[in-house]
C-alpha positions in Angstrom: -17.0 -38.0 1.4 -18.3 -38.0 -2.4 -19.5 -34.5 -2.8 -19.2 -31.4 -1.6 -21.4 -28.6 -3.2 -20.2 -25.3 -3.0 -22.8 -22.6 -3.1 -22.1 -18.5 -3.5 -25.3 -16.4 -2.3 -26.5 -13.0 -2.1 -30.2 -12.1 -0.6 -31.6 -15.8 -1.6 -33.7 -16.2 1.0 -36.9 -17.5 -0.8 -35.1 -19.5 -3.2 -32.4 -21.5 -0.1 -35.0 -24.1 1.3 -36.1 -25.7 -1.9 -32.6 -25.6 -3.4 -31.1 -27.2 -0.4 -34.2 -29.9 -0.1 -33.9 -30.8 -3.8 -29.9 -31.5 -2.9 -31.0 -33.6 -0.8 -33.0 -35.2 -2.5 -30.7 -36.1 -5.2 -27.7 -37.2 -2.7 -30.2 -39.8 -1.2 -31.4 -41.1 -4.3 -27.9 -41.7 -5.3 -26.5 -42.6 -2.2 -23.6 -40.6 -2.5 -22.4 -38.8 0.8 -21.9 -35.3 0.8 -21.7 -31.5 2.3 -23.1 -28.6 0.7 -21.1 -25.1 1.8 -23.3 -22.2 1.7 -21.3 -18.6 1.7 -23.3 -15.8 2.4 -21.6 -12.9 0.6 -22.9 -9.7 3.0 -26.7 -10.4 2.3 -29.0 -7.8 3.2 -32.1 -9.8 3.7 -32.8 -12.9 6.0 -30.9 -15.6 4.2 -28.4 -16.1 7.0 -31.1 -16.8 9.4 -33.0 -18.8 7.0 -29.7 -20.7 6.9 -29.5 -21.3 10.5 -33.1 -23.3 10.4 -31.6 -25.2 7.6 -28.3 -26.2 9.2 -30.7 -27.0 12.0 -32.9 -29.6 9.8 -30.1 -30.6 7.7 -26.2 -31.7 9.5 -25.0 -32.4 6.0 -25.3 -28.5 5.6 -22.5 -26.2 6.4 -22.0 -22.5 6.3 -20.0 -19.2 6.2 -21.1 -15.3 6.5 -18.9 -12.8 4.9 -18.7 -9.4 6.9 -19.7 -7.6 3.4 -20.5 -8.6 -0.3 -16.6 -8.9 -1.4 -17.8 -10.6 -4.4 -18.4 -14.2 -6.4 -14.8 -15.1 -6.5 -13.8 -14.5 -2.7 -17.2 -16.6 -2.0 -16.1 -19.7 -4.1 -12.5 -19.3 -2.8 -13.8 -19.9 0.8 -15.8 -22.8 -0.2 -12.7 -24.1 -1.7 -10.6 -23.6 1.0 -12.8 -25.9 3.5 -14.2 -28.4 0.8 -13.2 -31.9 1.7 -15.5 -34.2 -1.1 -13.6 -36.3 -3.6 -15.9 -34.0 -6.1 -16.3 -30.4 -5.8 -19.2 -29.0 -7.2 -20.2 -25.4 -7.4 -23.6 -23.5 -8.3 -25.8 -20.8 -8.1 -28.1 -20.0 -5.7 -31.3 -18.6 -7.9 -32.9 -21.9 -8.7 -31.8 -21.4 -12.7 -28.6 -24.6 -11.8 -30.4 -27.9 -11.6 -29.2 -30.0 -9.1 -30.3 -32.9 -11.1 -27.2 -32.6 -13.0 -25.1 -33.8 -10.0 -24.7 -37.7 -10.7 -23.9 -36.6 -14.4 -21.3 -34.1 -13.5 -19.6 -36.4 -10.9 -19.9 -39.6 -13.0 -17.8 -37.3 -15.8 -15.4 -36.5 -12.9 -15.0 -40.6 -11.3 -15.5 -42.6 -14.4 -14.4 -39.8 -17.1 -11.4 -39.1 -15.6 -11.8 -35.0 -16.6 -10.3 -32.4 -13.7 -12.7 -30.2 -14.5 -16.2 -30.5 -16.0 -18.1 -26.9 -17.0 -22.0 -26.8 -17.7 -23.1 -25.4 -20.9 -26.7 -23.8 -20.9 -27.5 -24.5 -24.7 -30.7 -23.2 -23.7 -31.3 -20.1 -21.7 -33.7 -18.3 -20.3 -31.8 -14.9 -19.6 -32.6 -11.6 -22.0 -31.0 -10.5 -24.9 -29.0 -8.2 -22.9 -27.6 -10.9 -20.9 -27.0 -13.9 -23.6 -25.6 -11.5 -26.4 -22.7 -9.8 -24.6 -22.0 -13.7 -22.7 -21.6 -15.7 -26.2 -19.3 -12.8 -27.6 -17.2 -13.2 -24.6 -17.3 -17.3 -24.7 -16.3 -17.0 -28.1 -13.1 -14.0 -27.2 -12.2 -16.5 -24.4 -11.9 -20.0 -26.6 -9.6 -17.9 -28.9 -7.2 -16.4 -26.3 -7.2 -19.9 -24.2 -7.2 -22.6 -26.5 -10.3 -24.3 -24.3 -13.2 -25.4 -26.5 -15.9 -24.3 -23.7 -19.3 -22.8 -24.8 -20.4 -21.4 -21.7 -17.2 -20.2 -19.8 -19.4 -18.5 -17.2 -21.7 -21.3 -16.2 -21.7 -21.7 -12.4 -22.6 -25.2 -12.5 -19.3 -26.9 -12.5 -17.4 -30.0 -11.2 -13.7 -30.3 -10.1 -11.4 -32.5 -8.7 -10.4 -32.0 -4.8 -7.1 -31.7 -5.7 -7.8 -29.2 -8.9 -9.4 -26.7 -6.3 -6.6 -27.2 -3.9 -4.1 -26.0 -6.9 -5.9 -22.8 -7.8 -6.6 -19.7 -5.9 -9.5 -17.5 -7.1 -9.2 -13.6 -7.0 -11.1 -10.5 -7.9 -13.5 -11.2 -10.7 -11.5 -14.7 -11.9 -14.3 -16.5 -11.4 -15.2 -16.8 -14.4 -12.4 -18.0 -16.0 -11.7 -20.6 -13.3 -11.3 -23.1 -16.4 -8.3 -20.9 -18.1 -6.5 -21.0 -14.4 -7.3 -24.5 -14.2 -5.4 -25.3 -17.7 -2.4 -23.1 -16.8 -1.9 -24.7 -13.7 -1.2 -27.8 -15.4 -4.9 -29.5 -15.7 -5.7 -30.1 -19.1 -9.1 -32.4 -18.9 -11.3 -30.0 -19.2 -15.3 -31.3 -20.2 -18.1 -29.9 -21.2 -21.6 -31.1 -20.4 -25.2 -29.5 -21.3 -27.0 -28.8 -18.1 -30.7 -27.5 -17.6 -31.1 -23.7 -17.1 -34.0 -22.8 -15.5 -35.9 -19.7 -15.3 -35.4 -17.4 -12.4 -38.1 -18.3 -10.0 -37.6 -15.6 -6.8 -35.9 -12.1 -6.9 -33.8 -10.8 -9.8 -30.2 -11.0 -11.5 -27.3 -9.5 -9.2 -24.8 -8.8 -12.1 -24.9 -5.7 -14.3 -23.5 -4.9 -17.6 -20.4 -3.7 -16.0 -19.8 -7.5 -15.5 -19.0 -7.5 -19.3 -16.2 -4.7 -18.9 -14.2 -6.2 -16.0 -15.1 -10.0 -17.5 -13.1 -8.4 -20.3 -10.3 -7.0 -18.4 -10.1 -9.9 -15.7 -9.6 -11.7 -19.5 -6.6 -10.1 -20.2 -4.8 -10.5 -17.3 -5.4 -14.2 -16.2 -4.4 -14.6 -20.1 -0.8 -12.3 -19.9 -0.4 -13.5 -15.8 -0.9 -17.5 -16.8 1.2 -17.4 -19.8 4.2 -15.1 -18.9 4.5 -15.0 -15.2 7.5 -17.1 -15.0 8.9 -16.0 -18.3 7.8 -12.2 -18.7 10.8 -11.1 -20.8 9.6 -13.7 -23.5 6.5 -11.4 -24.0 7.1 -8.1 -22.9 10.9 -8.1 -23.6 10.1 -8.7 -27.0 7.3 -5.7 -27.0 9.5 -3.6 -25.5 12.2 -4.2 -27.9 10.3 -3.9 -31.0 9.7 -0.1 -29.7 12.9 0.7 -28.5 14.3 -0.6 -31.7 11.3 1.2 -33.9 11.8 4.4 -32.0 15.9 3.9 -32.8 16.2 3.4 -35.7 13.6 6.4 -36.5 15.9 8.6 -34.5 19.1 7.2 -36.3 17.1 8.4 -39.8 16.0 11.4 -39.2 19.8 12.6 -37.9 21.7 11.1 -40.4 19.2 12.9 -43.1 20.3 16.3 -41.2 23.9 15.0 -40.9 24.2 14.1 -44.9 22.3 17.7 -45.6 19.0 16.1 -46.9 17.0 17.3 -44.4 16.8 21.2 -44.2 14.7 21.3 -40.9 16.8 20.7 -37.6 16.2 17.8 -35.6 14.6 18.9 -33.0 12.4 20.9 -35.5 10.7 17.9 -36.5 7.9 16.1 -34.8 8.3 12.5 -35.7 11.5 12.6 -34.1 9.7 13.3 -30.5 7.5 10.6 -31.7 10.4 7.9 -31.9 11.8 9.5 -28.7 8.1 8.7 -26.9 8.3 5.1 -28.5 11.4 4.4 -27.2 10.3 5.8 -23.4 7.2 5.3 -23.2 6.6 2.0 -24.6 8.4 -0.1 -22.9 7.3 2.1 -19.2 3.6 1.3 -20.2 4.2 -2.6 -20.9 6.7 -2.9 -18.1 4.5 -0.8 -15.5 1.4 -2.6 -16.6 3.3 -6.5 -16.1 4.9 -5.1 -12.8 1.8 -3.8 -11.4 -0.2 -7.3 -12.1 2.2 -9.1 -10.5 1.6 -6.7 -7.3 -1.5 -7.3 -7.0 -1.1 -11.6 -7.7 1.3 -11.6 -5.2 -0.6 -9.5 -2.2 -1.2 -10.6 0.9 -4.8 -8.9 0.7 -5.9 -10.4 -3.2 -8.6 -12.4 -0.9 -9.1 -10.7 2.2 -12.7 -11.0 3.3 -13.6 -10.5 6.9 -15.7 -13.5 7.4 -18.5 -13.0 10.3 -19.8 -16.1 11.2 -18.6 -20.2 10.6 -21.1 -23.2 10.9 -20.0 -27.1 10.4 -16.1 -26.2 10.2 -13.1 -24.8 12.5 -11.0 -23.4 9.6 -9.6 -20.3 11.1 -11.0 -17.1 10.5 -8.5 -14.6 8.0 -7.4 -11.4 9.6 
């Protein structure tokens, strides 16, 4: 199989028929052959059923229902994990990701030879409150990564099978699928403008909390990727620095009482319980903070999503 198209949706009812007609389209045009993997993340509306009569026209059209809205990343994980097309190529729902952009993307992929190749919308038609925050957060990502993406976010994307077979996305890591790609050892990483349409049915389903845990999710795909097999290179080193600081503040502040240039006594003095807390508490906040990330990366529930109902595959439901 060529293509597989993985699609993450939440009350899309309206927009589902045309987006999945105009696939269509563009698979027979260019002959490739292909799926497309709809997950239904705990829609409230009639999207699942207006899935059914699609699967029902359409063979080349597969499905999975999520119990509850568990969120963007556990939907694209499940599309990964049953995805079988030489290409894998994920979008939005909404009607804003053209699927005209298909042959380009999988023609960078084939004949490129890039892993992974993430759409930039040069031009957008999202508000100020939407496009602002986003380019501040591109930019904060292409420092701390070292990947020269504009548009980090953009759910128009293309991988290769075995890229998505390598990674595992968690919590809110969707959107820096391209930093997890890098770090586990896939370095072509392309960059392509795509079309960005307006929004033609219903509104936007992220808020400007999305900016505060993009931030966070940031920080620890960034301290995870780089020091999870050699943590004492980063946080040995912070933790020394403080032990060391707080030391040798301890070490001057009793020898000035020892050698009678001090006339307050030691424990008279503030900054000494200062060094004391550098010394403790330092090196329990970096320690606790890499010890609890690794936790949660390593738990058996970082993707558990109670998935209702399967069409077009016999992958096994997770308990």
């Amino acid at each position: 199989m060529n293509i597989s198209v993985v699609i993450p949706l939440l009350n899309e009812e309206e927009s589902l028929p045309e987006l999945t007609s105009w696939i269509d389209r563009v698979m027979q045009e260019n002959k490739f052959s292909y799926e497309v993997i709809l997950i239904d993340d705990g829609s409230k509306d009639a999207s699942w059923k207006v899935i059914g009569k699609l699967i029902s026209d359409n063979p080349n059209i597969k499905a999975i229902r999520f119990k509850r809205n568990y969120g963007k990343s556990a939907a694209l994980n499940s599309g990964f994990e049953v995805a079988s097309g030489d290409v894998v190529i994920t979008m939005d729902a909404d009607l804003q990701d053209s699927p005209d952009e298909i042959p380009g993307l999988y023609k960078m992929i084939t004949e490129g030879g890039y892993d992974l190749v993430s759409g930039w919308k040069k031009k957008r038609h999202d508000p100020l409150g939407k496009t602002l925050p986003s380019k501040f957060f591109n930019r904060i990502t292409r420092m701390m990564s070292g990947i020269r993406l504009h548009d980090f976010n953009c759910g128009l994307k293309a991988y290769k099978l075995d890229l998505i077979q390598s990674i595992e996305v968690y919590g809110e890591m969707h959107r820096y699928i391209p930093v997890i790609a890098k770090w586990a050892g896939f370095n072509n990483i392309g960059e392509k403008v795509v079309l960005h349409q307006e929004r033609k049915f219903g509104k936007t389903k992220f808020g400007m909390e999305r900016f505060i845990k993009g931030f966070l999710d940031l920080l620890s795909i960034t301290f995870v990727t780089r020091f999870a097999k050699k943590p004492m290179h980063f946080f040995g080193t912070i933790g020394t620095l403080f032990f060391l600081g707080g030391g040798i503040i301890s070490l001057w502040i009793i020898g000035e009482k020892i050698f009678g240039v001090a006339k307050r006594d030691v424990v008279d003095q503030p900054l000494f319980y200062l060094a004391l807390l550098a010394m403790i508490v330092g090196v329990q906040l970096f320690l606790s903070g890499f010890l609890a990330e690794m936790v949660s990366r390593n738990s058996p529930d970082r993707n558990k999503y109670i998935i209702q109902s399967r069409i077009g595959h016999d992958v096994p439901d997770r308990e």
